[in-house]
N, C-alpha and C positions, 0 to 999 in steps of 0.2 A: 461867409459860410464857415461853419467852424470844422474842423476836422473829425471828432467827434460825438457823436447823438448823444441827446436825451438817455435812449438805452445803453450806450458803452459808460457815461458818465455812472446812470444809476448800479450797472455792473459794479465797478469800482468803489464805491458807496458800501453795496453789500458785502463786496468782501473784504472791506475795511471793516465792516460787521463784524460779520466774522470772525474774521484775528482777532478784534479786542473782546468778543462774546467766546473763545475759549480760550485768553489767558484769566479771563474774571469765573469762566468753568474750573480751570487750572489752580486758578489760586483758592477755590473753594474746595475740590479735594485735596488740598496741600493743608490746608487749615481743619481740613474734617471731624480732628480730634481736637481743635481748640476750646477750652470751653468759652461760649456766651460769641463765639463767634459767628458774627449773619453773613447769610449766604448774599451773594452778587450777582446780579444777572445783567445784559445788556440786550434794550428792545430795541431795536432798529427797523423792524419791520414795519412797528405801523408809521414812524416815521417817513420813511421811504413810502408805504403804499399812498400816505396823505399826501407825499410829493408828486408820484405818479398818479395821481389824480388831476392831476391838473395840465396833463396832455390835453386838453379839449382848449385850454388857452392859447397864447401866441409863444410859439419856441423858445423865445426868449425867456419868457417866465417858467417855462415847464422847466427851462435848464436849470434855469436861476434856484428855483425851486427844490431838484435835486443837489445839486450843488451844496444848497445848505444845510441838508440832512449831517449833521454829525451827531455818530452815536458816542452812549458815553455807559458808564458805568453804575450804575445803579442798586442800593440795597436792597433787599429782598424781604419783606417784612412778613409775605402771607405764609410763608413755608411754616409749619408746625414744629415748635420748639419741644427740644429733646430735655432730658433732665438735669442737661450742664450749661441750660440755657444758649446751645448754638440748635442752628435751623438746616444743617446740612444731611441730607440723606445721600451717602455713597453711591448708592445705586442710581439713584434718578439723575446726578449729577454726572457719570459715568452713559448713561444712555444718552442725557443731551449733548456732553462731548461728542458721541459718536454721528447724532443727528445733526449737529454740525459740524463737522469735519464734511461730512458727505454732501451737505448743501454747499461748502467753503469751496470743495472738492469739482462741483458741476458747475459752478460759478466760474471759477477758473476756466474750467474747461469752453462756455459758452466765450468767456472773452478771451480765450486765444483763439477760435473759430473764427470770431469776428475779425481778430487782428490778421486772421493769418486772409480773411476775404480781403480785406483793405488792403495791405502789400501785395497781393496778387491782382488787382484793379488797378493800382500803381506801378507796378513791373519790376518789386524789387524783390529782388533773391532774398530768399531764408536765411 
């Protein structure tokens, strides 16, 4: 039996998201004014949700499953190109920072709740 679920595993997954989906946010407001420079996005989501789809299988695979969710970094081709031929709009870029930070943020939060029920089922001090 392993220490850790399906769900603590996929926890950590998403917020390895995360991190890598706002420094590739980071480096696209950092570049804002490059010209001909594309925006980067990183999708982890549906990776992950195709992984947790496969709860209905045997443990084993569900884990395995998440487990190999690794997100990566991604060019962004559909955003609509400005006249110095880059695709970044400040704004929307600036809002998805904040929309993740706030998902990064509850993420965390759910797995140290977790962490903190498993060391208390365990009997070991904070």
């Amino acid at each position: 039996m392993d220490l850790f679920d399906t769900t603590q595993i996929a926890l950590q997954r998403a917020i390895a998201g995360t991190s890598l989906r706002q420094s590739a946010l980071a480096s696209n407001l950092a570049n804002a004014d490059t010209p001909g420079y594309q925006r980067q996005d990183v999708d982890f989501h549906s990776a992950l949700k195709s992984a947790l789809a496969m709860q209905g299988s045997s443990p084993a695979q569900s884990m395995a499953a998440v487990n190999a969710v690794r997100p990566s970094i991604t060019a962004d081709s559909t955003a609509a190109l400005r006249y110095d031929g880059s695709n970044i709009d400040v704004d929307k870029e600036n809002a998805a920072m904040a929309e993740n930070g706030t998902e990064q943020e509850a993420l965390v939060d759910v797995s140290k709740a977790r962490l903190t029920i498993l060391r208390t089922a365990l009997g070991v001090s904070q």
